[in-house]
PLY file of the C-alpha trace (Angstrom):
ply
format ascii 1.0
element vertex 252
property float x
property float y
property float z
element edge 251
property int vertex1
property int vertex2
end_header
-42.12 15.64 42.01
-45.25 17.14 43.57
-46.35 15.23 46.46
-49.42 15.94 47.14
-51.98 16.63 43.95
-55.50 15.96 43.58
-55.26 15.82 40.07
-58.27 13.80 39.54
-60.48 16.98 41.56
-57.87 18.92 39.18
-59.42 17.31 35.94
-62.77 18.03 36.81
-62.46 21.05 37.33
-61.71 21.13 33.77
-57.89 21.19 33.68
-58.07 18.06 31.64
-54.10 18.81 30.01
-52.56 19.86 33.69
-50.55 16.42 33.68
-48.88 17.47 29.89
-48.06 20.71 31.59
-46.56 19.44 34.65
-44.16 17.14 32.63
-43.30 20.09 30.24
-41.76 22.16 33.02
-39.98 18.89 34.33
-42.33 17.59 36.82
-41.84 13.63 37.01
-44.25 12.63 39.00
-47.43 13.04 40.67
-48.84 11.64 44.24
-52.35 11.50 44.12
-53.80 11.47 47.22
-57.17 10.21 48.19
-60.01 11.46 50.60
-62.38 9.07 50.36
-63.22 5.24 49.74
-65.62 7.10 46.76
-62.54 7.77 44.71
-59.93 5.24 44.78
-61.24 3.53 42.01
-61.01 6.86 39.92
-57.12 7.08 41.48
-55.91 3.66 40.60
-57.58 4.05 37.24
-55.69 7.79 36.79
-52.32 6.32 37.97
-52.68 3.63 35.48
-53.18 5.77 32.60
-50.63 9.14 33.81
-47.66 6.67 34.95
-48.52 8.68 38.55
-48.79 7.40 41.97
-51.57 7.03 44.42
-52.35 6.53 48.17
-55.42 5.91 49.82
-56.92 6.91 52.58
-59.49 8.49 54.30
-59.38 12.17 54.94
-61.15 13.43 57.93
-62.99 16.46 55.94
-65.07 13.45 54.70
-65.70 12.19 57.66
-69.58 11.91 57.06
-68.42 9.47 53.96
-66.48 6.86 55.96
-67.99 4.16 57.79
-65.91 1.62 59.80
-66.00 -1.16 57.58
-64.00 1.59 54.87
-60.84 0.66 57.05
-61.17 -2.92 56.53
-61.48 -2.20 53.05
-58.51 0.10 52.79
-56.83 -2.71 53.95
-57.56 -4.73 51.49
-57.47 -1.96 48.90
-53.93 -1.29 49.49
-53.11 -5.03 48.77
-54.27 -4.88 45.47
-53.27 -1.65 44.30
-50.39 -0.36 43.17
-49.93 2.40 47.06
-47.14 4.80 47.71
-48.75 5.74 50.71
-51.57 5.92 53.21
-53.40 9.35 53.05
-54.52 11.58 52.91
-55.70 11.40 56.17
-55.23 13.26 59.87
-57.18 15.81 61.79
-59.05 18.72 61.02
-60.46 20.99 63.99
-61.57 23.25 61.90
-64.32 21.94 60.79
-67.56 20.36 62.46
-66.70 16.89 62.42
-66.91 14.47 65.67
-62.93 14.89 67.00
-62.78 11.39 68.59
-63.89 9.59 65.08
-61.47 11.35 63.17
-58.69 10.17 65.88
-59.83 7.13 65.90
-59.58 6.65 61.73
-56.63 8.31 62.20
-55.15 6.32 64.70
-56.58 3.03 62.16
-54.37 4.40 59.52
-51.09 5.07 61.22
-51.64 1.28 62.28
-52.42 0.43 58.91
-48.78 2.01 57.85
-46.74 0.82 60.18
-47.89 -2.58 59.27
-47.37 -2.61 55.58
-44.26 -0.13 55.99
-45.96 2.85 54.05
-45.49 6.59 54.57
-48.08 8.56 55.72
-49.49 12.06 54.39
-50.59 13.64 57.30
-53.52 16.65 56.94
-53.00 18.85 60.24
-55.35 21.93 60.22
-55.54 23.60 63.62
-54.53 19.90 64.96
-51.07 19.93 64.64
-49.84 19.04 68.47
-52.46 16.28 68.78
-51.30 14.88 65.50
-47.48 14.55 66.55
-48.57 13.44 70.23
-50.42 10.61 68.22
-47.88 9.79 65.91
-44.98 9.52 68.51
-47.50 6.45 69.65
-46.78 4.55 66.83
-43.10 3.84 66.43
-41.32 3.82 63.07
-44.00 5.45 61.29
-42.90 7.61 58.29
-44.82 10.65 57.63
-45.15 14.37 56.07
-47.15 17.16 57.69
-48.68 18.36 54.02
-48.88 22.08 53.92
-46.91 22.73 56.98
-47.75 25.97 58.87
-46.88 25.44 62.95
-44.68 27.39 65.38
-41.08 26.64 65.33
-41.21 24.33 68.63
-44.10 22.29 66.94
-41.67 22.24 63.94
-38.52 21.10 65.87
-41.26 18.63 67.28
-41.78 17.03 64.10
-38.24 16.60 63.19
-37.21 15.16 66.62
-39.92 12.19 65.31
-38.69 11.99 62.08
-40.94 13.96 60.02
-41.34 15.91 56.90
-42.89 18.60 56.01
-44.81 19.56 53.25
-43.87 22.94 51.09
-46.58 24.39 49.06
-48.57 27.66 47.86
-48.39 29.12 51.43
-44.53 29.65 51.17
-44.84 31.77 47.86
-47.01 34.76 50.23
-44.61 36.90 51.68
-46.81 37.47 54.80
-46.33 34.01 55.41
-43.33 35.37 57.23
-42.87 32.66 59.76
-42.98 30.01 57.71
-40.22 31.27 55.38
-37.90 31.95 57.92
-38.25 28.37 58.40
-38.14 27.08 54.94
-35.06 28.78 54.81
-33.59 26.87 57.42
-34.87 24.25 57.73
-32.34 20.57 57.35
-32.15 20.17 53.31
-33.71 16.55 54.06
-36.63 17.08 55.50
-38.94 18.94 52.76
-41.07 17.77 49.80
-42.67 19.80 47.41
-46.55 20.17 47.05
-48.76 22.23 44.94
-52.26 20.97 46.99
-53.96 21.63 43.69
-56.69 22.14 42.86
-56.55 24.28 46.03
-53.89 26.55 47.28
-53.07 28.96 44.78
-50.12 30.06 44.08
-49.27 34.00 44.63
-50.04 35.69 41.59
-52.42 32.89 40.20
-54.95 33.79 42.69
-58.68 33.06 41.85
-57.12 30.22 39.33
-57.35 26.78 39.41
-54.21 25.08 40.95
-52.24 22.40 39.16
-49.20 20.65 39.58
-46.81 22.49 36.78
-46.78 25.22 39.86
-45.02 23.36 41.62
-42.21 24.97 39.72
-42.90 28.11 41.27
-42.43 26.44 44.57
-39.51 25.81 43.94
-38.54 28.64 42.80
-39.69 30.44 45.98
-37.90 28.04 48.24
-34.20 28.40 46.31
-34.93 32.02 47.12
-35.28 31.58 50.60
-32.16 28.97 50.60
-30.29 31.00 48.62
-30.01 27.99 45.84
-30.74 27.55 42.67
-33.81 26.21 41.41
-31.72 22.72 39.90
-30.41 22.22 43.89
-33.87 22.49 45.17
-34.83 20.13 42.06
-32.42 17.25 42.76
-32.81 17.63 46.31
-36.30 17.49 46.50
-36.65 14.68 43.79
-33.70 12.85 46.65
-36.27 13.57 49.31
-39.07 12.24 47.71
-37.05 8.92 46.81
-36.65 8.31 50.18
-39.32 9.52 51.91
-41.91 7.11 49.52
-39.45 4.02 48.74
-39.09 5.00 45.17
-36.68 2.35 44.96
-39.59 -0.30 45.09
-41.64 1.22 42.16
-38.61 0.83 40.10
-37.66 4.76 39.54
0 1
1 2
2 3
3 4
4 5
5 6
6 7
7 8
8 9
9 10
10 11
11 12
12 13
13 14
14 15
15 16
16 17
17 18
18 19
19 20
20 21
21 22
22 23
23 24
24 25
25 26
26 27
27 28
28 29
29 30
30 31
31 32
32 33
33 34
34 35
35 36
36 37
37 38
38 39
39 40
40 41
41 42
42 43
43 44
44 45
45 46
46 47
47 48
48 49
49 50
50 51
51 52
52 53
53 54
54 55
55 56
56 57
57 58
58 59
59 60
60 61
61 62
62 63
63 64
64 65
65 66
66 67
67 68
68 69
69 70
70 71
71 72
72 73
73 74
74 75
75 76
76 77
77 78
78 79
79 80
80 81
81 82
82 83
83 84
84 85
85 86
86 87
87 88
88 89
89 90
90 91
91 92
92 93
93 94
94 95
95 96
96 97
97 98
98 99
99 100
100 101
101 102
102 103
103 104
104 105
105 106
106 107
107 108
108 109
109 110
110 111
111 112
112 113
113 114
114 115
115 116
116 117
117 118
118 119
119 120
120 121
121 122
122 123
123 124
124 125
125 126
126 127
127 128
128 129
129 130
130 131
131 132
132 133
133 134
134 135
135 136
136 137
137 138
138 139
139 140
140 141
141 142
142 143
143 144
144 145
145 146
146 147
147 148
148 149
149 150
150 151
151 152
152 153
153 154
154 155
155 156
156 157
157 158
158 159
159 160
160 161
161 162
162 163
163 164
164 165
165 166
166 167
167 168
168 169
169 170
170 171
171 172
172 173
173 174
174 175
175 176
176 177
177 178
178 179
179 180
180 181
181 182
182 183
183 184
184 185
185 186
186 187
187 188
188 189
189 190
190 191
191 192
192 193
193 194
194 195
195 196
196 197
197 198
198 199
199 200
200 201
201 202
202 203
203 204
204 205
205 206
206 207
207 208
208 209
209 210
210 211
211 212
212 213
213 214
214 215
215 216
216 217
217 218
218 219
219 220
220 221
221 222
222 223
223 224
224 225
225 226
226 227
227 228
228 229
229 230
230 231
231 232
232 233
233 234
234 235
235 236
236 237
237 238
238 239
239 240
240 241
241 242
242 243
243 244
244 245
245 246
246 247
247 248
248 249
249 250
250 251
């Protein structure tokens, strides 16, 4: 499963046959994740027609998109709508965006989660200690750091709370040499698999457009660094996954 796709951005960028792909190398499934109230409707419409998933949310690199009556309609959005999760959503310090709006539509969303018992896809770009400090306020809350890249105490930081983290493009760059040496050992339960596409590329697909049948490639780099084979990192992720999101509910 990748867990974290934009394959409606994916699409338009003219990838229009990525989903076929995906499923030919043995991809099940698909989280879409949303950024912005503008394209929900285009997600639920997507995951009707692929057999994919969606979650909504409001990502903070949109942040001049949202208003505040967007949460009460998420809320209401997320009662109608087939969800998996809430997200994408989090902080981003990288960019110029007011920091105490995007906590505080963060902070509306981890509510939001907790109360309807959904995971969370957390975005974390040059963020990452604020994001755990405000997630350990919010007890119970499920959630994955997407595209993981933090120092190994921020990393023991997130398990101690019960994360997971997200495994993507990043690990397949062999300067990312940190990183690997914790993929490698990292607890077997705690990772999901990600492409990020359209973004992200993979190492030696640079300059292309992402898409989820990479995600293959992933895995491949990640049974490397175990020292597993690609089917262990397969059923284990797919195991992950199932939990993580509740699969159980959406009979899978």
């Amino acid at each position: 499963m990748d867990t974290h796709c934009h394959l409606d951005y994916v699409i338009e960028a003219g990838k229009t046959h990525s989903w076929a792909r995906a499923q030919e190398v043995g991809v099940k499934r698909v989280l879409i994740p949303a950024v912005a109230k503008s394209n929900w409707a285009r997600l639920a419409q997507l995951a009707e027609e692929t057999g994919c998933y969606a979650a909504y949310g409001l990502h903070p690199i949109a942040q001049d998109e949202h208003s505040q009556t967007h949460l009460q309609e998420l809320e209401r959005w997320i009662k109608t709508y087939p969800t998996l999760a809430i997200g994408e959503c989090g902080l981003d310090y990288a960019i110029e965006a007011d920091r105490a709006l995007q906590r505080e539509y963060f902070a509306a969303q981890l509510d939001l989660a907790v109360r309807y018992d959904l995971p969370v896809i957390v975005h974390a770009r040059k963020s990452l200690d604020e994001v755990l400090q405000m997630v350990r306020r919010f007890s119970g809350v499920r959630f994955v750091v997407h595209s993981f890249t933090g120092s190994n105490q921020q990393l023991t930081h997130l398990l101690d709370l019960g994360g997971y983290i997200g495994v993507g493009g990043t690990s397949t760059y062999e300067r990312a040499q940190r990183l690997r040496r914790q993929l490698a050992e990292v607890e077997a339960s705690r990772y999901l698999l990600e492409t990020d596409a359209p973004d992200q590329p993979i190492c030696g697909f640079q300059g292309q457009i992402n898409e989820p049948a990479k995600v293959l490639a992933v895995a491949r780099t990640l049974a490397q660094l175990r020292h597993e084979s690609v089917d262990e990192i397969a059923r284990q992720s797919w195991h992950n996954s199932a939990l993580f999101f509740a699969l159980d509910r959406q009979g899978v």
